[in-house]
C-alpha positions in Angstrom: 19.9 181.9 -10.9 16.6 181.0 -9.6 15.8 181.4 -5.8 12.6 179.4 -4.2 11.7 182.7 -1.8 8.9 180.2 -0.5 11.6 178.3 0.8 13.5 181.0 2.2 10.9 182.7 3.5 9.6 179.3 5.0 12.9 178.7 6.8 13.6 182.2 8.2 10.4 181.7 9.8 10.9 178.8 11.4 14.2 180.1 12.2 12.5 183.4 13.9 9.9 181.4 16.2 12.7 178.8 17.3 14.9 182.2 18.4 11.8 183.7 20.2 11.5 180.5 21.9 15.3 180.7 22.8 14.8 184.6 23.6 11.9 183.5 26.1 13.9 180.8 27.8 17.0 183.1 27.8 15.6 185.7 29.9 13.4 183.3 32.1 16.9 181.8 33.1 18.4 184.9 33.4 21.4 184.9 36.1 23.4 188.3 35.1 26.7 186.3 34.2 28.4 187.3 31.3 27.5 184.4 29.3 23.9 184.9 30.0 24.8 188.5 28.8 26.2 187.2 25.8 23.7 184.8 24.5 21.0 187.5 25.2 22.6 190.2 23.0 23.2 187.0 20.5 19.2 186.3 20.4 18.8 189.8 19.6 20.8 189.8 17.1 19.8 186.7 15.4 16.2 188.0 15.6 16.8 190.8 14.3 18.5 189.4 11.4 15.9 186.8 10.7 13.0 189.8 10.9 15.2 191.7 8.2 15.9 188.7 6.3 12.0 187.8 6.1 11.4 191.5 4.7 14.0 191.3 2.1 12.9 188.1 1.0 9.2 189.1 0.7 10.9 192.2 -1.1 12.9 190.3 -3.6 10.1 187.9 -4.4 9.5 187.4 -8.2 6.9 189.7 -9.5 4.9 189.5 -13.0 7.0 192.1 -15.9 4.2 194.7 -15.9 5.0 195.8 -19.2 
């Protein structure tokens, strides 16, 4: 199976600034309710994810056989 990691690396990137952007707004609107709570730990989490998923990716990319 061939994977495009362009793609994927392309997408997870996009995906990583919208959250940051999300993060930002989050905590500039941030009241101490529960769901506010919630959709903080949330962002972090997604970022997270997203930052690990954009090293794997680069990680997995195809390399030349150097044999």
């Amino acid at each position: 199976m061939h994977v495009n990691w362009s793609l994927v690396r392309i997408v997870l990137f996009i995906w990583t600034l919208i959250n940051c952007f999300n993060l930002g707004r989050t905590s500039i609107e941030f009241n101490g309710t529960g769901t506010a709570w919630a959709m903080l730990i949330l962002s972090v989490v997604t970022l997270v994810g997203a930052l690990i998923g954009l090293a794997v990716a680069d990680l997995l990319r195809v390399k030349p056989n150097q044999s």
